[in-house]
KOLBADO-780449 format. One record per residue (C-alpha): residue in three letters; x negated, y, z negated. Coordinates in steps of 0.05 Angstrom, whole numbers, plus 5000, padded with zeros to 4 digits. Each point is the difference from the previous one (the first is absolute). Layout:
N
ALAXYZ/...
***
This chain:
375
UNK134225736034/UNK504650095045/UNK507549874979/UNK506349895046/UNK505950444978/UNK503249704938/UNK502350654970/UNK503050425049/UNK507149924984/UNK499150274932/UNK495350545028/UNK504850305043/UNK506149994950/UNK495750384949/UNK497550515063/UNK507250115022/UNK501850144926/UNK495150484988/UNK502150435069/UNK506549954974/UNK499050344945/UNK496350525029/UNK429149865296/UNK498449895057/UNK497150525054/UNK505650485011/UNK499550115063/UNK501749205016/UNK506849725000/UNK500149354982/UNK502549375048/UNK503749354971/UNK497749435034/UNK502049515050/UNK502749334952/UNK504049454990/UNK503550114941/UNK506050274982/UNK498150655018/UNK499849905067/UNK506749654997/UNK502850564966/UNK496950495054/UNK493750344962/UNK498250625017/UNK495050205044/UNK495650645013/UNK504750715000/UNK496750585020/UNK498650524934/UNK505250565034/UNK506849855018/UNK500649635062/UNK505450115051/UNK506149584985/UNK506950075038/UNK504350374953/UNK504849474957/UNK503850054942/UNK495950014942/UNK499349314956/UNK501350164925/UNK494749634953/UNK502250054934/UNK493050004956/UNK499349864928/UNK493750094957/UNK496949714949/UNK497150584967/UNK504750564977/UNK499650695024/UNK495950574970/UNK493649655007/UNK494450035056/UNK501749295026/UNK506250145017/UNK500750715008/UNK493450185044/UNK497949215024/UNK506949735013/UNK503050625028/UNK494450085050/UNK501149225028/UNK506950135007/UNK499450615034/UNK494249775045/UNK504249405022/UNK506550425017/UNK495350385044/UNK497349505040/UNK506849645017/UNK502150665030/UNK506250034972/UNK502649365005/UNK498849864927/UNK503050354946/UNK496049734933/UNK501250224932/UNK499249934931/UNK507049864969/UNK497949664927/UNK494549784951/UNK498649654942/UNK505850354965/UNK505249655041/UNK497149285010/UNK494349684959/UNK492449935035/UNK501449264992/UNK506549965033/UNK499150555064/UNK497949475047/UNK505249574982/UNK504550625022/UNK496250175059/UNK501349205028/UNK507350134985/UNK499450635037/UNK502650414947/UNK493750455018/UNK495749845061/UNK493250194982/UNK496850034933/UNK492750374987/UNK496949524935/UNK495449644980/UNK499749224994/UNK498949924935/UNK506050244986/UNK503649405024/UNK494549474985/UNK505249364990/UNK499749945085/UNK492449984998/UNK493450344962/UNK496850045070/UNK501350605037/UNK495150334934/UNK495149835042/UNK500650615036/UNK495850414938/UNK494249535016/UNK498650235065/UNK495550524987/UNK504950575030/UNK499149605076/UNK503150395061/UNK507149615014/UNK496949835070/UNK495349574957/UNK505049634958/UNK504349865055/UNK494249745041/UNK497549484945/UNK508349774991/UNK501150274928/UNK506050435026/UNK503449425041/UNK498649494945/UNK503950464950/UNK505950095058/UNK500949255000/UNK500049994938/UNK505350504974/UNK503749755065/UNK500449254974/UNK500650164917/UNK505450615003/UNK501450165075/UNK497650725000/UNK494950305054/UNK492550214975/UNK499350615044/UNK493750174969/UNK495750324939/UNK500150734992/UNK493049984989/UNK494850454972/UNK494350064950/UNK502949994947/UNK498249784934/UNK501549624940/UNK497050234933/UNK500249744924/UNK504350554953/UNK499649854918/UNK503950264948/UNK494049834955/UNK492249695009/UNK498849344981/UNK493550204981/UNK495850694991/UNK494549825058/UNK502550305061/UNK494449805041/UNK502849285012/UNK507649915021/UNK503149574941/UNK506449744993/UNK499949584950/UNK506449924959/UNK503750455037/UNK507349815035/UNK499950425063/UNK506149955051/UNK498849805069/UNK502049395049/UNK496849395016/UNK494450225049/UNK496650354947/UNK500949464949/UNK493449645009/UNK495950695003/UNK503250224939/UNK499049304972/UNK492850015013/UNK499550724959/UNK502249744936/UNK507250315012/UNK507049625020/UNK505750185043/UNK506850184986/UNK504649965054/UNK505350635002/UNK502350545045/UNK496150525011/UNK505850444968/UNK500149664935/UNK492650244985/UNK501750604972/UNK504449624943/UNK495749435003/UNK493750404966/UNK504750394962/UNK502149254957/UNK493549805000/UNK501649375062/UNK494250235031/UNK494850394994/UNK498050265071/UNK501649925076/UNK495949815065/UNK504750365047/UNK497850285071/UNK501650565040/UNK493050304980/UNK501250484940/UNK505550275035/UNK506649574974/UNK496950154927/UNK499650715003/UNK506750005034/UNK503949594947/UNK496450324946/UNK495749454969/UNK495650494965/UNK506149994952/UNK498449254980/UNK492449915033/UNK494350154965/UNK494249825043/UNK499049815079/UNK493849625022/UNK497850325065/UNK498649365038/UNK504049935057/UNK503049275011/UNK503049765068/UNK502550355051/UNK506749924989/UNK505849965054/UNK508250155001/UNK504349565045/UNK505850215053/UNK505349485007/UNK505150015052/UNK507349554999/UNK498649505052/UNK506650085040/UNK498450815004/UNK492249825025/UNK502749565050/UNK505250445022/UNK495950625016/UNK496150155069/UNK493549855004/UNK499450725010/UNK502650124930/UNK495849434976/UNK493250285021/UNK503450654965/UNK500749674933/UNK492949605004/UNK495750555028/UNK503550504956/UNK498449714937/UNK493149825021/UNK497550715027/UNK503450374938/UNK494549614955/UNK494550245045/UNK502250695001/UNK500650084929/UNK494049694986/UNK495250635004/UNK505450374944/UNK499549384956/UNK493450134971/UNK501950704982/UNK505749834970/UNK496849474956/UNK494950434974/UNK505550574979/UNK504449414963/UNK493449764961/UNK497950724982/UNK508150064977/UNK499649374960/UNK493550334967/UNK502250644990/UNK506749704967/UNK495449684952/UNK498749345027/UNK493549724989/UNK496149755069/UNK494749574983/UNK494849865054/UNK495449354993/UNK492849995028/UNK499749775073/UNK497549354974/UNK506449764971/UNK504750335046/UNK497249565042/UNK500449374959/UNK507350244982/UNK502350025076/UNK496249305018/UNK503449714933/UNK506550235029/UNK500649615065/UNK495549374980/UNK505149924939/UNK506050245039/UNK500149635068/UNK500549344973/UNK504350144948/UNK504950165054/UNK498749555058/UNK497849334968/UNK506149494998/UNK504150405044/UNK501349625071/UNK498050765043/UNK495450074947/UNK493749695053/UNK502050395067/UNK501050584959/UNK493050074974/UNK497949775067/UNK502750755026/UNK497450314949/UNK493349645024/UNK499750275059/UNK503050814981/UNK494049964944/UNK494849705057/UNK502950615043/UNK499950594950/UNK492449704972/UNK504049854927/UNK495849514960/UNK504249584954/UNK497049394965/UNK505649434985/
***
């Protein structure tokens, strides 16, 4: 639902406290479409050539960029590295983006509070993170990995601009997109038959757009940073994780310390968010617009033919660290996956006011990509 800003004042004095004290076809390039939302208002991007286009030489704009994720994992070290050198490169020059803090220095939940106050001007996360303003931009791990071009062409991406414009004030440049995964990690079974994915009794921590899924498996959610995991099994909260990033973010944060088991059946195709501090986004050139846009689009595409090698090499790490993979017949993979959205959509989109032109987009991206979802 979405929420106007109530809670911004006491956002920002707890930010400035804490810095006190411290895929598609890769060979397209995908095109945001012609609206009339708030996008448009704003000046959204349009189509930027892949290689830098010629620009007259200015002083370059300083974007200062905080992430969600910290350093030392793939996310941010290989994915978000990539984006912001890819969109450096196409503004030729006349931006000058980079990473300047994390997690570490201001809390997942408060970075886009700091980004509006343009403590920061960009921040790489994920939605979820700050799901007081609105569930709805989750919606991006139900499109079946769809090219940008074909989110922006059924409205998802404008819809989510208006909204963050109206509830916070932020620009939604865009989701750094990609196949990427969600998966089910357990610190023990609830029961001994590993040919049917049971959850029943089990506390695992997640967010609110895989509450109904989870639901529907016997299981319950438990709302907590992904940081706190690691502690959180440890006490006994909880006694597993659906996290994305593919098997990646749990090799890289060591969860084979806590996790026992991983089912092997990939959930979602999960989605990261770029936000941009609406008085920086509507200061730029249009030149350095189409920089920022296409930048963070093409980086997804390019990686994309690396991603399934790297996948594989986390899962056989996980393994080889002694993690259990369990693997279910085809049969109820595929009753797992159709659980997943039937239980999951509505459990998101009923009662909120986008909720119904929402899941029309979605509509037309699963009519587009050939996704069959029964509601």
């Amino acid at each position: 639902m979405r929420l106007k800003l109530v809670w911004g004042g006491m956002l920002t004095a707890a930010v400035l406290v804490v810095l006190a004290a411290c895929g598609s076809d890769p060979t397209s390039t995908s095109v945001p479409p012609t609206s009339t939302t708030a996008a448009q208002a704003t000046g959204a991007p349009t189509m930027a050539p892949t290689m830098a286009p010629t620009m007259a030489p200015v002083e370059a704009k300083e974007i200062k960029l905080i992430g969600a994720w910290p350093q030392g994992i793939t996310i941010t070290d290989w994915q978000e590295a990539a984006m912001i050198a890819k969109m450096n490169e196409l503004s030729a020059g006349s931006l000058d983006i980079g990473r300047v803090a994390g997690p570490a220095e201001v809390h997942q939940a408060e970075q886009a509070e700091a980004v509006r106050q343009n403590i920061y001007q960009m921040v790489h996360t994920a939605s979820a993170y700050f799901r007081e303003l609105t569930q709805l931009p989750n919606v991006e791990a139900w499109v079946g990995g769809a090219p940008v071009a074909t989110r922006e062409s059924c409205g998802l991406e404008d819809i989510f601009r208006e909204i963050y414009d109206e509830s916070i004030g932020i620009y939604y440049l865009g989701p750094s997109a990609y196949r990427s995964s969600a998966h089910i990690y357990l610190s023990e079974l609830a029961n001994e038959d590993r040919s049917t994915v049971d959850l029943t009794g089990l506390k695992l921590r997640g967010h609110a757009l895989y509450q109904g899924g989870t639901e529907a498996l016997g299981g319950s959610i438990v709302n907590m940073p992904s940081s706190d995991v690691y502690t959180g099994v440890q006490r006994g909260v909880i006694e597993g994780s659906i996290a994305g990033g593919d098997w990646m973010y749990a090799r890289d944060v060591k969860w084979d310390e806590i996790m026992n088991f991983v089912y092997n059946v990939n959930l979602d195709n999960e989605s990261g968010h770029v936000y941009v501090n609406k008085s920086t986004w509507l200061g730029m050139t249009k030149q350095q617009q189409d920089a920022m846009y296409n930048g963070l689009v093409v980086t997804f595409e390019e990686l994309e033919p690396e991603l399934a090698a790297r996948k594989a090499e986390a899962l056989a790490t996980l393994e080889e660290r002694g993690v259990e993979v369990i693997t279910p017949p085809d049969a109820e993979i595929a009753r797992v996956q159709g659980l997943w959205l039937e239980k999951n959509v509505p459990s998101v989109l009923t009662g909120d006011p986008d909720g119904p032109r929402v899941l029309t987009a979605l509509q037309c991206i699963w009519k587009e990509v050939g996704l069959v979802v029964n509601l």
